[in-house]
N, C-alpha and C positions, 0 to 999 in steps of 0.2 A: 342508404344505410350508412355511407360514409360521414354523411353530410349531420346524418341524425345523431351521430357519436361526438361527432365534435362540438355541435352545439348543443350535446344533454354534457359533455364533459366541463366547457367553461360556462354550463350553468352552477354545474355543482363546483367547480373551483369557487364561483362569486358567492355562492349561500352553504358551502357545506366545508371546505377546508379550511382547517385549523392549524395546518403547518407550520409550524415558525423554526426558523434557521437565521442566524446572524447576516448570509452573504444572498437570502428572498429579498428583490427588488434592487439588488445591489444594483447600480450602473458603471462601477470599476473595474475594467476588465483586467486590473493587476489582481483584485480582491475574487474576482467570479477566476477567474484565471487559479488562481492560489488554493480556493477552496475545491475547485475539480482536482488538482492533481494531489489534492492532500485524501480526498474520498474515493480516489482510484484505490481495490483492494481493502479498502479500510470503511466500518460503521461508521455511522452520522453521528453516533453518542463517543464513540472512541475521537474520531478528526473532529468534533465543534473545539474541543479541548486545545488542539494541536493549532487549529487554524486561530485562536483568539494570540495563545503566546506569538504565532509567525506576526499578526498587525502588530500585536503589539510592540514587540522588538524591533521589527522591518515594516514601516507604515506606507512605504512605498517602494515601487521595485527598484530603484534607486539605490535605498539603507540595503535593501538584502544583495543586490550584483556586488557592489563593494564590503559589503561583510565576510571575514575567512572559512572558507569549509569549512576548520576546525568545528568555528559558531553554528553552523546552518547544522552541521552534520549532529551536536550534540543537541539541538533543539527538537532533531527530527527525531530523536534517540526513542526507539519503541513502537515507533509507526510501521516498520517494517518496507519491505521493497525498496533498499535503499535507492536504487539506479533511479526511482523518482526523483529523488533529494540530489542527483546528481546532475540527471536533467533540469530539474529548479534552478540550480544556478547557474548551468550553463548558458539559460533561456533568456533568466535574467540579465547577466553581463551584455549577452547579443543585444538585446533590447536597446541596455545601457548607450553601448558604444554603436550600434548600426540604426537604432532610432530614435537616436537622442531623449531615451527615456519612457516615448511614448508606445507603449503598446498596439500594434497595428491593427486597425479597424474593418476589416474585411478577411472573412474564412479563409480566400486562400493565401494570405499574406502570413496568417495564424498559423495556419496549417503546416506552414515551413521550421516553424520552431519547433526545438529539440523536445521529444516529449510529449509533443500534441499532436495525437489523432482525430481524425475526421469527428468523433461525438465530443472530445473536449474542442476544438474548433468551431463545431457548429453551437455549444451551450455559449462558448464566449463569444462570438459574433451578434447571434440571436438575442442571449442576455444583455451584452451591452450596448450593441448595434440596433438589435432590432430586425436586424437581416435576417429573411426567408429561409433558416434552415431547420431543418428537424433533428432536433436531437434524441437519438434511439442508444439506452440502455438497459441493460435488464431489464429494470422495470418496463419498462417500452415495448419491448420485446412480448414480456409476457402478456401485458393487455391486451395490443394486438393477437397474438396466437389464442389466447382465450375467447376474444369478443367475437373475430372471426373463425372461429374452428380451425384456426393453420395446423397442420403436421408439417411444415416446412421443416427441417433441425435452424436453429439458430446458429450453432457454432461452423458452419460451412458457408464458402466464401458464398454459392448461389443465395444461402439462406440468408446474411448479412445483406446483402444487396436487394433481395424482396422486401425484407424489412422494411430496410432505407429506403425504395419508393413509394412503399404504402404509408408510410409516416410522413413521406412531404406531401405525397396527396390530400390526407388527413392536416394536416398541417392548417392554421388559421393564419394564412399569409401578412392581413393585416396585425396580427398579434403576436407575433412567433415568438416571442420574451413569455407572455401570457401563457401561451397554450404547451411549450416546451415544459415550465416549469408544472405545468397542471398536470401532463399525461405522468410526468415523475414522481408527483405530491401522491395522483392515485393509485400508481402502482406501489407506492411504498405502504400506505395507512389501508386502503380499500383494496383492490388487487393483489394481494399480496401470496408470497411461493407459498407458506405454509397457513393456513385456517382463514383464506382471505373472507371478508363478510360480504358474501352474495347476497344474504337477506338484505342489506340495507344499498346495494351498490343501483346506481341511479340508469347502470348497463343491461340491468340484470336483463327485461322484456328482451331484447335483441342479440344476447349474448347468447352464441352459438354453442359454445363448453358447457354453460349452467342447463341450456335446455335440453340438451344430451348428455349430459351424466359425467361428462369429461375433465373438469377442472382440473382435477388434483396431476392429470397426464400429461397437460401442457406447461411450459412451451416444451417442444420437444429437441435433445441435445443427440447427437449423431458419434460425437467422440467422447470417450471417457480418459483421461491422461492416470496412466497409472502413477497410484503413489510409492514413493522409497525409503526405506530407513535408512540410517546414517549414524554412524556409533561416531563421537569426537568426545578425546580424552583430552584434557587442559591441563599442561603441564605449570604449574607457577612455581616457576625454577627462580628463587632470592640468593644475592649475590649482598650483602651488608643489608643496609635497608633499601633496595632497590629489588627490583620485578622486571622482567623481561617479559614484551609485549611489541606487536608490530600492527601494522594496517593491511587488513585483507587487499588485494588486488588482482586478485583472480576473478574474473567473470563467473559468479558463482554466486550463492548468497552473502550477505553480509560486506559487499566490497565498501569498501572506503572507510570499514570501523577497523576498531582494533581488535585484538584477543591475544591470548598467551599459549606458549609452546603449545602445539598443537599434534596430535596422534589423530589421522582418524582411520579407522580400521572397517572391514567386511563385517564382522559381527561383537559380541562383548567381549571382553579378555576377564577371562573366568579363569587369572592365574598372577601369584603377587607382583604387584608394578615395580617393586625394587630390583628385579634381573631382570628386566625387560632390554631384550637387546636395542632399543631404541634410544632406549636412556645411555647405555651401555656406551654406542654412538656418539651420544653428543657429548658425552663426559669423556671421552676418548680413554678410557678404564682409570680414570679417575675418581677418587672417594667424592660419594655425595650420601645425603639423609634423606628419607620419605618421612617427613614428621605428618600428614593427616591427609585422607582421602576422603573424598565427600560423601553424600549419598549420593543416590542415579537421582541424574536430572533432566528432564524430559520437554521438548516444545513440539506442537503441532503447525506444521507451517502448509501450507493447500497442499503442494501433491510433494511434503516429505514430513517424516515423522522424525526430531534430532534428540537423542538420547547419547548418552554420556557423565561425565565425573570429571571432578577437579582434583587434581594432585601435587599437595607441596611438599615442594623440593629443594634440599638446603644447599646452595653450593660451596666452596668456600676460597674459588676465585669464579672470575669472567671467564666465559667461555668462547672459546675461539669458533666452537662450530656454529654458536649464534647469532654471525655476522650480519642475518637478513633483518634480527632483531634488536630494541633499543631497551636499554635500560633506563627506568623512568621511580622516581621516588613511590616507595607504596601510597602515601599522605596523599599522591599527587593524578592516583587512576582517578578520581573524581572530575578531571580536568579533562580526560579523553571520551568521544562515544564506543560504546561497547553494545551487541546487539545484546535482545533482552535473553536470550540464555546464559549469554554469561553475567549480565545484570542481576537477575535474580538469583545467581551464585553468591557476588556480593553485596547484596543486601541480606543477605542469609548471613553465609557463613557458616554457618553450625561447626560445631568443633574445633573451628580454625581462630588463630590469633587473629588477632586485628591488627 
């Protein structure tokens, strides 16, 4: 049964896939490298976009180690999960300075760098190398569970670890570039989570889930991570024509952007922001103005839901309690990354000056 799956899967790779992606057949493992960690968390149609600006700005891992976070960080601007974008350049520099550039050729050498877990090590090994490993994600995951009937959970260490030896088993040793990128092509286009097409899948005769009625129930997940809301109120306190703004640094979402005064609270504040003893705070009962508050603005992020408002505020000096924060020319937030909620503030606007 093993044997019969992998040789009806790289048949239908050689006469049935249609897949095409910029970094299929790459042999670069700065570019197979680059486009895994830009697709972690992120669609194929959102990351093709992200991954053409990265070559084409940083054609080698070289321009990006020596490029300023400022640059990387405002390139990655929207992709989300920054700590990837943080790890990218840390990996890079190592690279730079510990091997002279060259990206190391063997999984567990890979596997040491910042960032890279055992599936993005074994795609860039196998991708560029050619070495024997199996790369197992979602997609992976679900073929297997479906082809063979698993109720294993996926998201548990046993379940990860079944996986991973039923996939090198399966594995075409001599081809593991070949067959790595096939078992991926078919879980994305033909295996797929929602409405996959069993009528046409080349699996179907031997697939244990379609011949018992089971599809739509695999693969099966063990843990469920609850989600949270998160109210953040944005204070855009101006000081002449300048704005105060600083760089998150907390282990949290959004590290290493920027944003503006910031409030965030247990639930919404259903009472007017001008006596807000927060404000009251920072202005240390000093006169200030609320000239415009925004509508509610809302992002969905996997396990948190971030709603909140923007609120300007006129001061008419510097404020001493904003030490942690800098004052930077309005003209000039263009020049900073800011995560897309509060991007999609300023590109709005509504109501507010420019």
């Amino acid at each position: 049964m093993k044997a019969e799956f992998t040789r009806k899967l790289m048949r239908w790779n050689r006469d049935s896939n249609k897949r095409s992606m910029p970094w299929k057949g790459e042999k670069d493992p700065y570019k197979i490298w680059l486009s895994e960690i830009i697709l972690q968390q992120t669609r194929v149609e959102q990351g093709l976009k992200y991954y053409e600006k990265f070559i084409s700005k940083f054609p080698t891992i070289e321009h990006l180690a020596v490029s300023p976070d400022e640059k990387v960080y405002k390139l990655w601007e929207g992709l989300g999960y920054y700590s990837r974008c943080k790890n990218l350049l840390e990996t890079a520099r190592r690279v730079k300075n510990e091997y002279s550039g060259t990206f190391p050729d063997n999984y567990e050498e890979i596997k040491k760098l910042k960032g890279i877990g055992p599936y993005t090590a074994a795609a860039i090994s196998s991708f560029a190398y050619n070495e024997p490993r199996a790369v197992v994600d979602g997609n992976v995951q679900r073929v297997l569970a479906r082809y063979f009937g698993l109720t294993t959970p996926i998201d548990t260490n046993q379940g990860k670890n079944f996986y991973q030896q039923l996939a090198f088993e399966l594995l075409d040793k001599k081809n593991a570039a070949l067959y790595n990128q096939s078992i991926m092509d078919f879980g994305a286009t033909i295996c797929k989570p929602q409405n996959p097409l069993c009528k046409e899948c080349i699996q179907q005769r031997d697939c244990v889930a379609f011949n018992k009625g089971f599809v739509a129930r695999l693969p099966v997940k063990e843990k469920m991570v609850p989600k949270k809301n998160r109210w953040l109120y944005y204070f855009l306190i101006e000081v002449d024509d300048q704005i105060y703004i600083r760089k998150r640094a907390e282990k949290d979402i959004w590290q290493n952007l920027h944003e503006f005064v910031l409030l965030e609270t247990p639930g919404p504040i259903n009472r007017p922001f001008q006596g807000l003893p927060f404000l009251k705070k920072l202005f240390q009962r000093g006169v200030y103005d609320i000239n415009h508050t925004s509508k509610l603005y809302k992002q969905q992020l996997t396990h948190q839901t971030i709603q909140g408002q923007f609120i300007l505020v006129i001061a008419k000096k510097e404020l001493v309690t904003l030490y942690s924060y800098m004052l930077v020319k309005k003209d000039k937030l263009h020049q900073y990354a800011f995560p897309k909620f509060i991007n999609k503030f300023l590109e709005e606007r509504t109501g507010f000056p420019a």
